[in-house]
C-alpha positions in Angstrom: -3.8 4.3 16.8 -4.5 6.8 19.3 -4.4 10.5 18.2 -1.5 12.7 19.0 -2.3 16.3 19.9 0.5 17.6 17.4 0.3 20.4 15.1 1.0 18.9 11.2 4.0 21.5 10.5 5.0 22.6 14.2 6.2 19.5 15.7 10.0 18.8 15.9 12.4 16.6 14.5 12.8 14.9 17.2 8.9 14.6 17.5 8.5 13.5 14.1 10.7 10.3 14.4 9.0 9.2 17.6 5.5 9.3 15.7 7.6 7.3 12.4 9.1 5.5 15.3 5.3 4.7 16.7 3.9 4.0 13.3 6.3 1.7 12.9 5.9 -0.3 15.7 1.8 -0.2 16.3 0.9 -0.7 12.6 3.5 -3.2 11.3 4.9 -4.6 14.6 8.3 -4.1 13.4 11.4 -2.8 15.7 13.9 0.2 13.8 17.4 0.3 14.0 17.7 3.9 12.9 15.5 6.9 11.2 17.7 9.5 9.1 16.2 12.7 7.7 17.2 13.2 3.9 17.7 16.4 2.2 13.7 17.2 1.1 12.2 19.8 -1.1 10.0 22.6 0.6 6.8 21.1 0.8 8.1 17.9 2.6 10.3 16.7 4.8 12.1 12.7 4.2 13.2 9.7 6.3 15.1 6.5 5.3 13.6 4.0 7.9 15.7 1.0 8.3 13.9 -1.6 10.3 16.0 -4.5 11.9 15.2 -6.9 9.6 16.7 -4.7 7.4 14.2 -3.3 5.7 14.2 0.0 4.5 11.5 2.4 3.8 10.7 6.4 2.9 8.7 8.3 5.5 7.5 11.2 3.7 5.8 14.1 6.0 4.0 16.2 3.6 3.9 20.4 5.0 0.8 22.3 4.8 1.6 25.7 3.6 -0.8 28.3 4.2 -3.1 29.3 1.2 -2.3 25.8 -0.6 -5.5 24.0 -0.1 -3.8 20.9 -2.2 -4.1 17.7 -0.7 -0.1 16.3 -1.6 -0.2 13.5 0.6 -3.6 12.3 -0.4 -2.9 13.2 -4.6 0.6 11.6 -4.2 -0.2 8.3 -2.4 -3.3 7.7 -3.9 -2.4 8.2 -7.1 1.3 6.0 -6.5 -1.4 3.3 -5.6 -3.3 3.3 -8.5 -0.4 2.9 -10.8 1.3 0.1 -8.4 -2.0 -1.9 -8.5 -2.4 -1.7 -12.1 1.5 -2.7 -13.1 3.2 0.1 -13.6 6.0 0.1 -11.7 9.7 2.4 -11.2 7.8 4.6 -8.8 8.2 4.1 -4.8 5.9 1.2 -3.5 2.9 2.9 -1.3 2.6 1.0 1.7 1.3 3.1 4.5 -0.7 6.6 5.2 -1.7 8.3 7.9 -3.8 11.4 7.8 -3.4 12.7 11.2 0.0 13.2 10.5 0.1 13.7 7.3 2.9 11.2 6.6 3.3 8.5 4.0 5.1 5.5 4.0 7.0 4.0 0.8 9.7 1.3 -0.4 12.8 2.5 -0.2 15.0 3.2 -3.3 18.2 3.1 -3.4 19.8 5.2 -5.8 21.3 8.6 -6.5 19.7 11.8 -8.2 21.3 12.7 -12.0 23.5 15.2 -13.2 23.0 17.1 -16.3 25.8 15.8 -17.5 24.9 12.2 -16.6 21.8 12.1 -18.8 22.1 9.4 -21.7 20.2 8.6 -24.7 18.3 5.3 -22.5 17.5 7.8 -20.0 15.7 9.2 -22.5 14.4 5.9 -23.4 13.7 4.8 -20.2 11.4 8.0 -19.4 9.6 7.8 -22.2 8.8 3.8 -21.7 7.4 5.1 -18.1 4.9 7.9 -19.4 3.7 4.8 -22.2 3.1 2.6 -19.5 1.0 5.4 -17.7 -0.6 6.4 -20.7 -1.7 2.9 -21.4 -4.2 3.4 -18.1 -6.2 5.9 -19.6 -8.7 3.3 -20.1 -8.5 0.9 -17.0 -11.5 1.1 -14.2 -11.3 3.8 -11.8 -9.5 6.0 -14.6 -11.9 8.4 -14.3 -11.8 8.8 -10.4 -8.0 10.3 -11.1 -7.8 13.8 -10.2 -7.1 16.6 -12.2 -3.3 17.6 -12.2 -2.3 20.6 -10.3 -2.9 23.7 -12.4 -3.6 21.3 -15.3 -5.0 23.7 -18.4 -6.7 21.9 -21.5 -7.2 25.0 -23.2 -4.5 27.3 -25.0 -6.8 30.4 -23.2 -6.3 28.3 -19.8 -2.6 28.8 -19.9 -2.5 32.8 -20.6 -5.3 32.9 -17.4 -3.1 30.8 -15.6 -0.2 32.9 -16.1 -3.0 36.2 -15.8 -3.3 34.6 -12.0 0.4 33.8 -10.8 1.0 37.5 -12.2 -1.4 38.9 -10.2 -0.7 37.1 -7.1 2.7 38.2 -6.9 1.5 41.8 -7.9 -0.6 42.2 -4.9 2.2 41.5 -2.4 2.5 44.4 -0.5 5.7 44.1 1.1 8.0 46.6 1.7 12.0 46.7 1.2 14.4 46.3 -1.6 14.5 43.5 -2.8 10.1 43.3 -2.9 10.4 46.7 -5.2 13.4 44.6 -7.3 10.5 42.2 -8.3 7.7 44.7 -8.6 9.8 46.7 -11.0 10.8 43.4 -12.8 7.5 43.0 -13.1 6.2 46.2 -14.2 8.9 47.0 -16.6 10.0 43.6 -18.6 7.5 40.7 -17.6 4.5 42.2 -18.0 5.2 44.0 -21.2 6.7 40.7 -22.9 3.7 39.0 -21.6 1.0 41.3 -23.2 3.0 41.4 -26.7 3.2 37.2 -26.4 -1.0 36.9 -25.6 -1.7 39.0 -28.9 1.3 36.7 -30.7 0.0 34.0 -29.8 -3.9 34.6 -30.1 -3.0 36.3 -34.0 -1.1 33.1 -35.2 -3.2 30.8 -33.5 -6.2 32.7 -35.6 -4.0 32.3 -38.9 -3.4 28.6 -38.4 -7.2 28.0 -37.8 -6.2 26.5 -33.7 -9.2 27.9 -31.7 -7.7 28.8 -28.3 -10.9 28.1 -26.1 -11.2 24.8 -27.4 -10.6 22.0 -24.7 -9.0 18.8 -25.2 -11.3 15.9 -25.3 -10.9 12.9 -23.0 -8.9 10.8 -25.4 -6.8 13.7 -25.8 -6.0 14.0 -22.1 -3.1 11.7 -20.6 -2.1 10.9 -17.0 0.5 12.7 -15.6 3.1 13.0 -12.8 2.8 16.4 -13.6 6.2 17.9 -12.1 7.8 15.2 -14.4 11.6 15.8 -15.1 15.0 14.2 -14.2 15.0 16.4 -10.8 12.7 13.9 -9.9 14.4 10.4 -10.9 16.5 8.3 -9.0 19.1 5.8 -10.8 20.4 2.9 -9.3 23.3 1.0 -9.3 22.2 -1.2 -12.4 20.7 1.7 -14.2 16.9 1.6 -13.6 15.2 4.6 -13.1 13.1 5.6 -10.8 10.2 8.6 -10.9 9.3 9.9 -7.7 7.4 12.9 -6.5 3.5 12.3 -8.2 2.2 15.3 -5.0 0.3 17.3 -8.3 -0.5 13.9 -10.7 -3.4 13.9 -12.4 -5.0 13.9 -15.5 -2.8 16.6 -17.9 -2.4 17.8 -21.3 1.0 15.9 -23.2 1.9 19.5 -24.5 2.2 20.7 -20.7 4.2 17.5 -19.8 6.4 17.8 -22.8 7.2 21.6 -22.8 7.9 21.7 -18.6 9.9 18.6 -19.3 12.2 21.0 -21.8 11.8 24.1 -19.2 12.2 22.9 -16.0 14.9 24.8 -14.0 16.4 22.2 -11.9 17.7 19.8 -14.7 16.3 20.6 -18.3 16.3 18.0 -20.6 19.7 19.0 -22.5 18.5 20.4 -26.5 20.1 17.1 -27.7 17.4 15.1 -26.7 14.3 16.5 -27.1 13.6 15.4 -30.8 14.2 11.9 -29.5 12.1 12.6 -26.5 9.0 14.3 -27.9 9.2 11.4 -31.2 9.0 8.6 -28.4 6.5 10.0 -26.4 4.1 10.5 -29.4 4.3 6.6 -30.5 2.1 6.2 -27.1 -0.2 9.0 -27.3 -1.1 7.8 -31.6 -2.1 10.7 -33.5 0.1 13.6 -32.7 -0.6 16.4 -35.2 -2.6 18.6 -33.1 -0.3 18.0 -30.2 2.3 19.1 -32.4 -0.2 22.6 -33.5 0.1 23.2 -30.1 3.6 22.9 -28.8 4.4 26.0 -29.7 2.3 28.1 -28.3 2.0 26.4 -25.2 6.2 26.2 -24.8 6.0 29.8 -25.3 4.0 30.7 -22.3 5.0 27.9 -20.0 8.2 29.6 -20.4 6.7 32.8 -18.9 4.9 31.0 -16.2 8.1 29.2 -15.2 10.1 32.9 -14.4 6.5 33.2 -12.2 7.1 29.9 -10.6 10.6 30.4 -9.6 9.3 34.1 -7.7 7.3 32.0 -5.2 9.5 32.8 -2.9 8.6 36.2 -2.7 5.3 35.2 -1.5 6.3 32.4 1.0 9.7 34.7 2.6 9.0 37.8 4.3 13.1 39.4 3.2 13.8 40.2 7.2 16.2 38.5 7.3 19.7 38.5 5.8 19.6 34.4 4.5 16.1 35.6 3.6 17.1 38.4 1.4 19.9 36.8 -0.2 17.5 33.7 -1.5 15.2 36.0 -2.6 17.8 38.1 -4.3 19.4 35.0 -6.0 15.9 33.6 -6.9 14.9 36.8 -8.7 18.3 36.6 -10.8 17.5 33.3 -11.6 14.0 34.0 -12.7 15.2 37.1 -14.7 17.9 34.3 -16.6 14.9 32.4 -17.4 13.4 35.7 -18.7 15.8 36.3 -21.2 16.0 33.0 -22.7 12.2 33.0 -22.8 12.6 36.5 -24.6 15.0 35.5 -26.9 13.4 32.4 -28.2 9.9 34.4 -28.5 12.2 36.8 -30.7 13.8 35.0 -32.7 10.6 32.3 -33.5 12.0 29.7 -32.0 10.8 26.3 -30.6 13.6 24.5 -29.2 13.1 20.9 -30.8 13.2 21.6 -35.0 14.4 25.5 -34.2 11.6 27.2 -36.0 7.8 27.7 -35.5 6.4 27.2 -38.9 8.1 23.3 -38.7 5.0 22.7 -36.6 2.1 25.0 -39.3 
């Protein structure tokens, strides 16, 4: 195909359909009837393809943002492929990328996204099933050549520096208006204290309990992960089948990570009702769960305090100029300090959302 002089995040709508449109037609000699954007998250931006044989596929044109050297389109398709050619399947079909554009092209499916209040006990079922039938690969050939999730820690010390670095990311922003000094103050007078008081928690009962925090998982520990792995990113169709999409941070993970941001999660939480059910399925694939189950606490604990980070992004990504600016930054920050207090409150009162109390799990 002959290269296109077009920047990967500065070309138009409009411009974007004519290369889906020239993709189409010079790689798989097949005429569209129409290409529709679909609502996307911010690192991408989607098309339903419907060809005149009535086909339809997902055009996915991945965003480079600046100061993310992550390779999504690469980690996601790649990664899509390995599990579609080894027989895992309810994820997307990869059938086509192109680097120069940074687009991918997969299957179609046709379904809707879940409601909190639509979740049932097979969903539950269903997810688990999914994470066996990756786990089961741990073994296969070319295993090994998987990446390493996005911001994957193996290590109880890995998560506090992980945390150490989002904190100080957002502390060096050096923006000036109100709503930058509402999240520096945030910061400086809640997060940061809570933070301190749950590193020495955690690194005194972790001593107690004999769990040495700067030991890494071993390989056979490790599992294979969609990483950002949650009903926000299942579709269900018609008949009930789900469907897990969005693999752009996959990679080999630690179960505790995939567990706990499975419970914390902003966009749809798995509801407290299922989580016994949830974590007991997913450790009849992953065998011997005991120190898993050492674990969970802490590391619940302070993914809880990185997700109030994560959801502050915007800070660094918006400049606040604007009035739409401002007011998503404003309602951002409100959401990460609701987040806050729950995380407070279950850090006070010893909780670990699954049995209710810490010493279940010592």
């Amino acid at each position: 195909m002959k290269s296109k002089n077009i920047l990967l995040n500065h070309y138009t709508d409009k411009d974007t359909k004519k290369v889906i449109f020239e993709l189409f037609v010079e790689e798989f000699i097949e005429k569209l009837s129409s290409i529709e954007q679909l609502p996307g998250g911010a690192n991408s931006i989607v098309y339903k393809v419907m060809t005149t044989n009535n086909y339809s596929y997902l055009a996915k044109k991945y965003l480079v943002r600046e100061g993310d050297n992550r390779d999504r389109l690469s980690t996601e398709y790649f990664g899509i492929s390995f599990l579609w050619n080894n027989g895992v399947r309810f994820i997307p079909e990869p059938i086509y990328l192109n680097k120069n554009y940074n687009i991918g092209i997969y299957r179609f499916i046709d379904g809707k996204k879940l409601n909190p209040e639509e979740i049932k006990f097979n969903d539950i079922y269903l997810a688990a099933n999914f994470l066996g039938s990756m786990h089961a690969l741990i073994n296969v050939e070319d295993a090994n050549k998987q990446p390493v999730a996005s911001e994957a820690c193996f290590s109880i010390k890995a998560y506090i520096d992980c945390i150490d670095r989002r904190l100080k990311n957002l502390k060096k922003i050096t923006k000036k208006n109100d709503v930058f000094e509402l999240l520096h103050n945030f910061l400086d007078n809640e997060f940061i204290h809570l933070f301190r008081e749950v590193k020495h928690s955690v690194k005194g009962q972790a001593q107690k309990k004999g769990v040495d925090i700067d030991m890494e998982l071993g390989k056979h520990e490790k599992i294979l992960s969609p990483s950002d792995f949650g009903f926000h990113n299942a579709i269900k169709t018609n008949d009930g089948i789900l469907f897990f999409i969005d693999f752009e941070y996959y990679g080999w993970d630690d179960p505790a990570k995939l567990i706990c941001d499975y419970y914390l999660q902003p966009a749809i939480p798995l509801p407290y009702k299922y989580r016994k059910i949830f974590l007991e399925r997913v450790c009849r694939y992953l065998g011997n769960d005991i120190k898993l189950k050492k674990r969970l606490p802490y590391i619940y604990l302070l993914l809880s305090l990185k997700w109030c980070l994560i959801m502050l992004n915007v800070f660094i990504t918006f400049s606040g100029n604007t009035e739409i600016e401002r007011l998503k930054i404003l309602k951002q920050l409100e959401k990460a300090k609701n987040k806050f207090k729950k995380a407070k409150y279950e850090y006070e009162i010893g909780a670990f959302p699954i049995y209710l109390n810490w010493k279940e799990f010592h």
